[in-house]
N, C-alpha and C positions, 0 to 999 in steps of 0.2 A: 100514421101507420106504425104500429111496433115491428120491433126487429125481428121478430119470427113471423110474421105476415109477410113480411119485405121478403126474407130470406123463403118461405117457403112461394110467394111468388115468384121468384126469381130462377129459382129451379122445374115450375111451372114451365115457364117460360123458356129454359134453357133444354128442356127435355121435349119441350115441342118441336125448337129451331134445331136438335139433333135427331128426332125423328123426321121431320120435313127434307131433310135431306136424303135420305133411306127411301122414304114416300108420299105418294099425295095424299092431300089432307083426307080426302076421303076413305083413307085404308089406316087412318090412326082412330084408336078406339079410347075411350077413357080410361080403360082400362091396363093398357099397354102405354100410355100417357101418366098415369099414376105410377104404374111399377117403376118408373121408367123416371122418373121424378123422388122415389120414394116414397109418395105418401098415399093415404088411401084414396076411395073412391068419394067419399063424401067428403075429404079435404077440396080435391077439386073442385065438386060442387060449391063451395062455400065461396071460392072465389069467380067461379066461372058456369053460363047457365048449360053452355055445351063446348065441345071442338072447335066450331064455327064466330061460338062468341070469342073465344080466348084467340082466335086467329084474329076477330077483325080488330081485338085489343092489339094484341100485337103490330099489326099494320098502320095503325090509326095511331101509334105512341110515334113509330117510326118514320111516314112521314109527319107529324109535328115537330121531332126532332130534328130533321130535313130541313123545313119550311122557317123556325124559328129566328135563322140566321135573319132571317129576309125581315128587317125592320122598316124598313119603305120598300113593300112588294110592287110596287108599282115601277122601282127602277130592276126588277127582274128584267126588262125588256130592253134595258141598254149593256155595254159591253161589261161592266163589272155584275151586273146584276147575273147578265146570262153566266159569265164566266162563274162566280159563286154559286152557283147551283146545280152545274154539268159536275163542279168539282164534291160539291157536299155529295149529291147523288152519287158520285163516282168510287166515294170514301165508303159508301157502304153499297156498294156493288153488290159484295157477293151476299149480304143477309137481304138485298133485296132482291135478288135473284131466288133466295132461297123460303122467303116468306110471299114473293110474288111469281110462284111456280104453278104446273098447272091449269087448275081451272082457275087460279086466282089469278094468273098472269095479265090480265085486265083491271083488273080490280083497280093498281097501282093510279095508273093515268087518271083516272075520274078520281080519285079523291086527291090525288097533288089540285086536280086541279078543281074541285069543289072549295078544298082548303084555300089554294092561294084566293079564287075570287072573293073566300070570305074575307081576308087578311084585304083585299083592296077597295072593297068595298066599305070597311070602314074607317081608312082613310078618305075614302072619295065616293062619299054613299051615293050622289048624283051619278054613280055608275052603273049602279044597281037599277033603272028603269029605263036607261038608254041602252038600243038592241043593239045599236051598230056597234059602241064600247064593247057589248057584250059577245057580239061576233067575232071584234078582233083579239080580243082577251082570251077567247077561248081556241082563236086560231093560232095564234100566240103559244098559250099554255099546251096545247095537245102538238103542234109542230116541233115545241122545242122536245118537249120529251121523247116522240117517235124519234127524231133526229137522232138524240141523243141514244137512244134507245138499239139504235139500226148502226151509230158509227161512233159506237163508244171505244172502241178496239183501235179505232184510228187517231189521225192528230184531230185532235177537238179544236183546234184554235179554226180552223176552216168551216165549223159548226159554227162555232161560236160567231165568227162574222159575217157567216151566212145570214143568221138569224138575225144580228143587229141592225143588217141590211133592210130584211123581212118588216123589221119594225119601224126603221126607218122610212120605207116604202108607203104604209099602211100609215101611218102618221098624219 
């Protein structure tokens, strides 16, 4: 990608996550997105096929970037794993907060956790047809985040051992 691509995504994207905060996605127009960015209305186009696409780019770069730490997703479920990931998420608290506002404020959870099953599944593809794996992985993945989600304001280390507990339990 050249450097006026990059650079005018960039401010795509930096004009989005400063109107998002102002309002919900559904009261930003392309139009007020473009001015709002500086550039025209068929620049945007050229990079993005609406508001919605350019959101679930956004979201979808942001947790990868998240998720990437995790080079054996599969020790997500013991103490350092959980701990590396209450803290990544924590790091960008407030652009997740601010890209998963909303009606997207769901959105978040299902793809952390679509993402990680894919990341473990190929390590451990005999995961992928087994339900029970599949039950605890996604009770797993969806408990830590609410947790997190519900007592991020507090001491997390009580999270954090909660959940290890969880896993250890479930084992």
């Amino acid at each position: 990608m050249d450097l006026r691509t990059e650079r005018t995504r960039k401010n795509i994207i930096n004009a989005f996550i400063e109107l998002r905060v102002e309002k919900p996605i559904e009261k930003i127009t392309v139009k007020e997105l473009s001015d709002h960015a500086y550039i025209n209305k068929a620049t945007f186009y050229r990079h993005y096929e609406d508001i919605y696409a350019l959101a679930e780019s956004i979201e979808n770069e942001l947790i990868q970037n998240c998720l990437d730490m995790l080079t054996e997703p599969i020790r997500l479920f013991e103490k350092d794993g959980v701990r590396l990931l209450v803290e990544t998420l924590s790091s960008q608290g407030e652009l997740f907060d601010i890209i998963f506002s909303g009606s997207r404020k769901d959105m978040a959870i299902h793809k952390i956790h679509d993402c990680l099953l894919e990341k473990i599944y190929i390590q451990h593809p005999e995961y992928r047809d087994d339900l029970e794996k599949k039950v605890m992985l996604s009770t797993l993945i969806y408990g830590m985040f609410q947790s997190y989600r519900m007592y991020k304001d507090v001491d997390y280390d009580i999270v954090i051992s909660s959940l290890v507990k969880l896993n250890s339990a479930l084992r």
